[in-house]
C-alpha positions as CSV (number, residue, x, y, z in Angstrom):
1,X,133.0,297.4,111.7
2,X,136.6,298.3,110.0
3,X,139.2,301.0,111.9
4,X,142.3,301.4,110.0
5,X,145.4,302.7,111.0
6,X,148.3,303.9,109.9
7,X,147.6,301.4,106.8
8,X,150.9,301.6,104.0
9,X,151.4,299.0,101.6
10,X,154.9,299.1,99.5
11,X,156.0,297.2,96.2
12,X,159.2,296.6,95.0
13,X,159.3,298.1,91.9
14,X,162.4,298.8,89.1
15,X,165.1,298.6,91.9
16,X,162.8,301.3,93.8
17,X,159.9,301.1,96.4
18,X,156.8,302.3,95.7
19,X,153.5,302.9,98.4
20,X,150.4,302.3,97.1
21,X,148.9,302.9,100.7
22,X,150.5,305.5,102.5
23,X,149.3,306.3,106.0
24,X,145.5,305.8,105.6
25,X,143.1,305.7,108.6
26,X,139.8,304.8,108.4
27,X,136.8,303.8,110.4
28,X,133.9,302.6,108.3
29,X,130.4,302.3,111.0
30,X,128.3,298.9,110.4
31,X,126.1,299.6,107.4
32,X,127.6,302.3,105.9
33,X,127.7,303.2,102.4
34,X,131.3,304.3,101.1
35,X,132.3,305.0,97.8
36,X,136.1,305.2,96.9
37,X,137.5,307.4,93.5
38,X,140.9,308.3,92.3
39,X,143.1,308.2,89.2
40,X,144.0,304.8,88.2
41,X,147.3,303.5,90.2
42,X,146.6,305.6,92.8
43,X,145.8,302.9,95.8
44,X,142.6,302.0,95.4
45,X,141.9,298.4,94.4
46,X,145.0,298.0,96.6
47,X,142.6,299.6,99.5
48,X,139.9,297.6,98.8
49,X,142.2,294.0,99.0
50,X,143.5,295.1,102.1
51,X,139.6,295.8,103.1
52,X,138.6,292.1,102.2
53,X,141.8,290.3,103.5
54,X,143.2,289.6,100.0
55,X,146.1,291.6,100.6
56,X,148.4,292.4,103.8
57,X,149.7,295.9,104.5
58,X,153.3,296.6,104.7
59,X,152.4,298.4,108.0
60,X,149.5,299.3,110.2
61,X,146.4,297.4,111.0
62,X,143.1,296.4,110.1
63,X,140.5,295.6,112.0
64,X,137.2,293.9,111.2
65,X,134.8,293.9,114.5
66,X,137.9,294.2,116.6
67,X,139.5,291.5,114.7
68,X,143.0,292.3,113.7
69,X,143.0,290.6,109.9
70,X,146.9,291.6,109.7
71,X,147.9,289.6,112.5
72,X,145.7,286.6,111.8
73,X,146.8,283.2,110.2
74,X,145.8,282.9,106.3
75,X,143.1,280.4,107.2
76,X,141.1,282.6,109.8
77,X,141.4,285.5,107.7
78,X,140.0,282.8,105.0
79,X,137.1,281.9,107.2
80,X,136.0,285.6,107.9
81,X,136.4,286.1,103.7
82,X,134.0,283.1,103.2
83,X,131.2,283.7,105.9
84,X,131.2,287.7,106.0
85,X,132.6,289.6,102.7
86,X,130.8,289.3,100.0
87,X,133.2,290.9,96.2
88,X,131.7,292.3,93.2
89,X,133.9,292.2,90.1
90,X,134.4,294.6,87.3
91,X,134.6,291.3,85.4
92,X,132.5,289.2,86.7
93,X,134.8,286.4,87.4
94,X,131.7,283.6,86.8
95,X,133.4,280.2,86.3
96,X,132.3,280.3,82.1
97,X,131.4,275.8,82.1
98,X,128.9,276.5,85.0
99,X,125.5,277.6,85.0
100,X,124.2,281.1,87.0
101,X,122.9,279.1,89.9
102,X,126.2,277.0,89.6
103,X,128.1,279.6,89.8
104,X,126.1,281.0,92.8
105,X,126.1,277.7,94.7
106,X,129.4,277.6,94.1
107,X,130.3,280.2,97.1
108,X,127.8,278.0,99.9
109,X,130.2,275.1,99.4
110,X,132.9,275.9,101.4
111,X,130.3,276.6,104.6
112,X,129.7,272.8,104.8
113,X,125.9,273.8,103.9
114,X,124.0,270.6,103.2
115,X,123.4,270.7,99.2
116,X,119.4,271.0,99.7
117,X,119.7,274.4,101.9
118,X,122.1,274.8,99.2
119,X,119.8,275.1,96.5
120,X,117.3,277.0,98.6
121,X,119.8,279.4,99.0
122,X,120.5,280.3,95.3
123,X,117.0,280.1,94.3
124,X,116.6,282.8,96.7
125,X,119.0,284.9,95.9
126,X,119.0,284.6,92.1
127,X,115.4,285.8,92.2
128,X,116.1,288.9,94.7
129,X,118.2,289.7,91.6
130,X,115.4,289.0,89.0
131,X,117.2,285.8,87.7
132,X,115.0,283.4,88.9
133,X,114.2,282.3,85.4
134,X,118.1,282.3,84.1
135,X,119.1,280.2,86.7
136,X,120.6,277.4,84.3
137,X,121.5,279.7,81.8
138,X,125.7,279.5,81.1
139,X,127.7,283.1,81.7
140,X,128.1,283.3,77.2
141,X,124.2,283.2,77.1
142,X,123.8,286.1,79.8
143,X,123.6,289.7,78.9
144,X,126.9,291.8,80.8
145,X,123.9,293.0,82.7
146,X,123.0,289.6,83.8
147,X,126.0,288.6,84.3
148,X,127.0,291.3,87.0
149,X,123.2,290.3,88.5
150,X,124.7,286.8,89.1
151,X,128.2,287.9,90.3
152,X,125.9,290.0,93.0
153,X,124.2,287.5,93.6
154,X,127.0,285.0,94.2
155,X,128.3,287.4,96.8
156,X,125.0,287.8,98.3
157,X,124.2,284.2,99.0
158,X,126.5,283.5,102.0
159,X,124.5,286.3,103.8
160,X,127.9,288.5,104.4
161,X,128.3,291.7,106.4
162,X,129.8,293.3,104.3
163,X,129.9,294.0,100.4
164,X,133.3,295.1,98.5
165,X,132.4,296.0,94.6
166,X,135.6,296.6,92.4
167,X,134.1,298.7,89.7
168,X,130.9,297.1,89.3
169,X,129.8,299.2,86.6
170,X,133.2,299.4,84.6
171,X,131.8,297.1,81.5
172,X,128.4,298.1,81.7
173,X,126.7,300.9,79.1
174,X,124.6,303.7,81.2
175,X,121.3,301.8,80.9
176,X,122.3,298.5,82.1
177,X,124.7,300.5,85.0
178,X,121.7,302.4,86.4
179,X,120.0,298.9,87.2
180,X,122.9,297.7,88.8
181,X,123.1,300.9,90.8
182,X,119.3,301.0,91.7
183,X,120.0,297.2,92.7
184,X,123.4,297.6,94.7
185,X,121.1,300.3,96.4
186,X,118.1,298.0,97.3
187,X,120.7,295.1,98.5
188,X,122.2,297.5,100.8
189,X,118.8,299.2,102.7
190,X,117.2,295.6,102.6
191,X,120.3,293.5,104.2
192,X,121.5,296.2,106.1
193,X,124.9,295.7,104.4
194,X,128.4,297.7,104.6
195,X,128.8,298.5,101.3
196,X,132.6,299.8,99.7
197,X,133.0,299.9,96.5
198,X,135.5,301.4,94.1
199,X,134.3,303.4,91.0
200,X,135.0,305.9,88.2
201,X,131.7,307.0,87.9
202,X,130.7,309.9,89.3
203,X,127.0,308.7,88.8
204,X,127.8,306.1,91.0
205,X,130.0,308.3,93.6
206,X,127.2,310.5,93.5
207,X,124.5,308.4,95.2
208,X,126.8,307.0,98.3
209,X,126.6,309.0,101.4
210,X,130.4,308.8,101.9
211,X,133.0,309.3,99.3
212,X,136.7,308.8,99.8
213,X,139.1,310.1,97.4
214,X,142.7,307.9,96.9
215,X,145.3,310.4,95.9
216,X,149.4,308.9,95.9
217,X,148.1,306.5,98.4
218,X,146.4,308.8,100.5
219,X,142.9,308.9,101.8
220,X,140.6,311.9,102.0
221,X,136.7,311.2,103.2
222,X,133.9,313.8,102.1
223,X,130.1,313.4,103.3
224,X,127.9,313.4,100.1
225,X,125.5,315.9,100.8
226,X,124.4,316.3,97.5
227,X,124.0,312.9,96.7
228,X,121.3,311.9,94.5
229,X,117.9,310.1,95.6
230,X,117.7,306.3,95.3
């Protein structure tokens, strides 16, 4: 699925350079489960862009089923985003004027999908996410809960390989986050996905088989062995 190497990512900064990446090597198997912690500002979100092709390393190389993304034209790294990564926002990011399965559809447009497989589609995944029945609902009449439901399931719909969450649970309270967990979990197993996501919670952490910890820019990977049941 991904090998990284020798991945470092610099900004200019205050007359001064600073890495957000420094060095990191990584190979992440098809349908693994990775979770990724650290200190805010210490390379993480910056990991995670690099990850889906949103961002392009100062040095090194990433590669996506032996596709190099940092030596690839913007528009082929565009077509792997569209048709294989899925992204889960802290925020949500749902476009507020459109409705949930709006906003779901939304992501099939740009595969060329003809507007009745379309509509299959988000039916489909909007009730995998128990939102069947909000489908026409707007974002402002959705619980954050909901909300995050339908941001899954936008990044769900195209069918991806693999699933980058930027803190999904960040604006959550603890009831509403153990759903998403329990969900993220389910979505994973049932559509074999690769699943990375970036967190502060521990709780979260706790339940991936993989952690990696960002520290200055650098990467250390743990195995989870005390991880908690689904």
């Amino acid at each position: 699925m991904y090998t990284l190497t020798g991945v470092t990512k610099t900004y200019k900064k205050d007359g001064g350079t600073v890495a957000a990446l420094q060095d990191v090597d990584l190979e992440i198997e098809d349908g693994e489960w990775l979770a990724i912690q650290g200190r805010t500002g210490h390379g993480k979100s910056t990991l995670l862009n690099v990850l889906g092709g949103l961002d392009r390393p100062t040095a090194g190389t990433v590669r996506l089923d032996g596709h190099d993304l940092t030596a690839m034209r913007e528009r082929e790294v565009g077509k792997i985003r569209a048709t294989t990564i899925g992204f889960v926002f802290q925020t949500f990011n749902l476009i507020p004027t459109l409705s949930a399965a709006e906003n779901v559809e939304a992501a099939l447009i740009p595969l060329g999908m003809r507007s009745a497989e379309r509509r299959r589609r988000v039916g489909e995944v909007l009730d995998s996410v128990k939102l069947g029945d909000r489908a026409h609902h707007l974002p402002s009449e959705l619980s954050g809960g909901q909300q995050q439901r339908v941001g899954i399931a936008r990044a769900l719909a195209k069918r991806p390989r693999v699933l980058l969450a930027d803190e999904p649970t960040g604006n959550l309270d603890e009831d509403t986050r153990d759903d998403i967990i329990t969900l993220l979990e389910t979505m994973h197993r049932r559509h074999d996905l690769t699943l990375i996501l970036v967190t502060h919670d521990s709780a979260l952490a706790y339940r991936a088989p993989c952690v990696g910890v960002m520290r200055n820019g650098r990467l250390s990977i743990r195995r989870n062995t005390g991880r908690l049941a689904p």
